[in-house]
N, C-alpha and C positions, 0 to 999 in steps of 0.2 A: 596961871602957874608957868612959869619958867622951863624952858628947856634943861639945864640945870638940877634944878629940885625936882622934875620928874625923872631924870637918870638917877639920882641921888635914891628916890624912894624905892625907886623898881628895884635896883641893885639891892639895896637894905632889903627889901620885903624878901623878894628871892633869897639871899643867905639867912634871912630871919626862918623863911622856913625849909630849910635845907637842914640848918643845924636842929631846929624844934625836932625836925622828923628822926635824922641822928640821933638824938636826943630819946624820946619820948616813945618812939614807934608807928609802926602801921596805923594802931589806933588812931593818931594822932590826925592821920591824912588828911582826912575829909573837914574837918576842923580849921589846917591849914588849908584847904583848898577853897574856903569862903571867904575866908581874910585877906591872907595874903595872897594865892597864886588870881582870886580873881579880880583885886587889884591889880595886879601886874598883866593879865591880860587885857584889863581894860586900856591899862598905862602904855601897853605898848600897842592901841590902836591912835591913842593921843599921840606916840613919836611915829608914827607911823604915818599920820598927815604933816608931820612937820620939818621930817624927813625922807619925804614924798618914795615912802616903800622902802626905805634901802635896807635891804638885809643883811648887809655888810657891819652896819652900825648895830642895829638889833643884835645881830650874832655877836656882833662883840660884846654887848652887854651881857648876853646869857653866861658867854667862857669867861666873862671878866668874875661875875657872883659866883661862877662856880670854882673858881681859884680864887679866892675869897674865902668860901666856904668849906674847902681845903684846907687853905693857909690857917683858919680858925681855929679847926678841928681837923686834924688828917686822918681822926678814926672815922671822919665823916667822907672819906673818900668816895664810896660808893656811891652815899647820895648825891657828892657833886658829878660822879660822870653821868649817873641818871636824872638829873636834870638837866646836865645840858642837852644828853641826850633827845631826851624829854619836850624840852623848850624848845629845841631846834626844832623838831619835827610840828612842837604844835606853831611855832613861826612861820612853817613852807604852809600848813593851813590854813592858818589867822589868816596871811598875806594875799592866801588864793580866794579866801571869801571875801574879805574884805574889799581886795579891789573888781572881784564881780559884783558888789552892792555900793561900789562907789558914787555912784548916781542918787543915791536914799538917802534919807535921813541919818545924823550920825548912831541914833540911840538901833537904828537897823543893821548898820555896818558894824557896830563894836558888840552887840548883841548874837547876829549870827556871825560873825568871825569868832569871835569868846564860843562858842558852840562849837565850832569846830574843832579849835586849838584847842580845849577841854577836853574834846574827842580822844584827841592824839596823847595829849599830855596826858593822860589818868590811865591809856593802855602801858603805855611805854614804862613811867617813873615807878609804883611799885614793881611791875615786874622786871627793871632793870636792878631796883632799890632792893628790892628784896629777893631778888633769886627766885620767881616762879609766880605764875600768874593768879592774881588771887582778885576771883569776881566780884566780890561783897565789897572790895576797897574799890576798884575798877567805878562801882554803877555808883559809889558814895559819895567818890570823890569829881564824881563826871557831874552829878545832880547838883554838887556843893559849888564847884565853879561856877557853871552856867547860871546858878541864883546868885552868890557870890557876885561874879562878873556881870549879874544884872541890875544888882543894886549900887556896885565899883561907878557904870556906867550913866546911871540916872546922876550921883553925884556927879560926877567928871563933865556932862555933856557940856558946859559952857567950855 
């Protein structure tokens, strides 16, 4: 896959489910956290060997979807500062686990990096998204990436 079509899908996924969650609710989260967000944590361990770490690039894709997801919908405002929020913080993780298992196999590095950045991402986003920390979403949505992001990751490994 193309460098390209991978910026293309992450960005898509990400506003796909920015707005879903604007849209639909909490409920929704964990749902979206299998599909799409742990596609896009996979996708961005694939740009992340291809553009060896740069956070610069990465971070622009998070503020590019989440002004996107804005632009879309602006009642969806919230959700977009909570995932960049969100994204941002699970990126300074991804980036830190990944490049201590850089040595591994990739399906190790996109696996426990996706773990971590799931970590992050699932504390931060409802409770920036929603105004107040709510644990049942939190352990849902943490469980749903990490399987999400490890079935993203078997597909992706070529």
């Amino acid at each position: 896959m193309n460098t390209k079509t991978l910026i293309s899908i992450y960005i898509s996924a990400l506003v796909a489910a920015n707005l879903l969650v604007a849209w639909l609710g909490p409920w929704f989260s964990p749902i979206n956290a299998f599909v799409l967000i742990g596609l896009d944590l996979s996708l961005r361990d694939k740009m992340h060997d291809r553009w060896d770490g740069s956070p610069a690039k990465i971070g622009g894709l998070i503020a590019a979807a989440g002004a996107i997801s804005y632009l879309l919908n602006p009642a969806a405002g919230m959700i977009a500062i909570a995932s960049v929020a969100a994204f941002t913080a699970a990126m300074v993780a991804d980036s830190m686990v990944y490049q201590a298992l850089r040595n591994k196999p990739w399906l190790v590095k996109a696996n426990g990096s996706n773990a971590a950045g799931a970590a992050a991402d699932s504390v931060l986003f409802p409770t920036i998204a929603f105004g107040g920390f709510m644990p049942e979403i939190v352990l849902l949505q943490f469980a749903a990436k990490v399987c999400g992001g490890a079935v993203w990751s078997y597909l992706l490994r070529k």
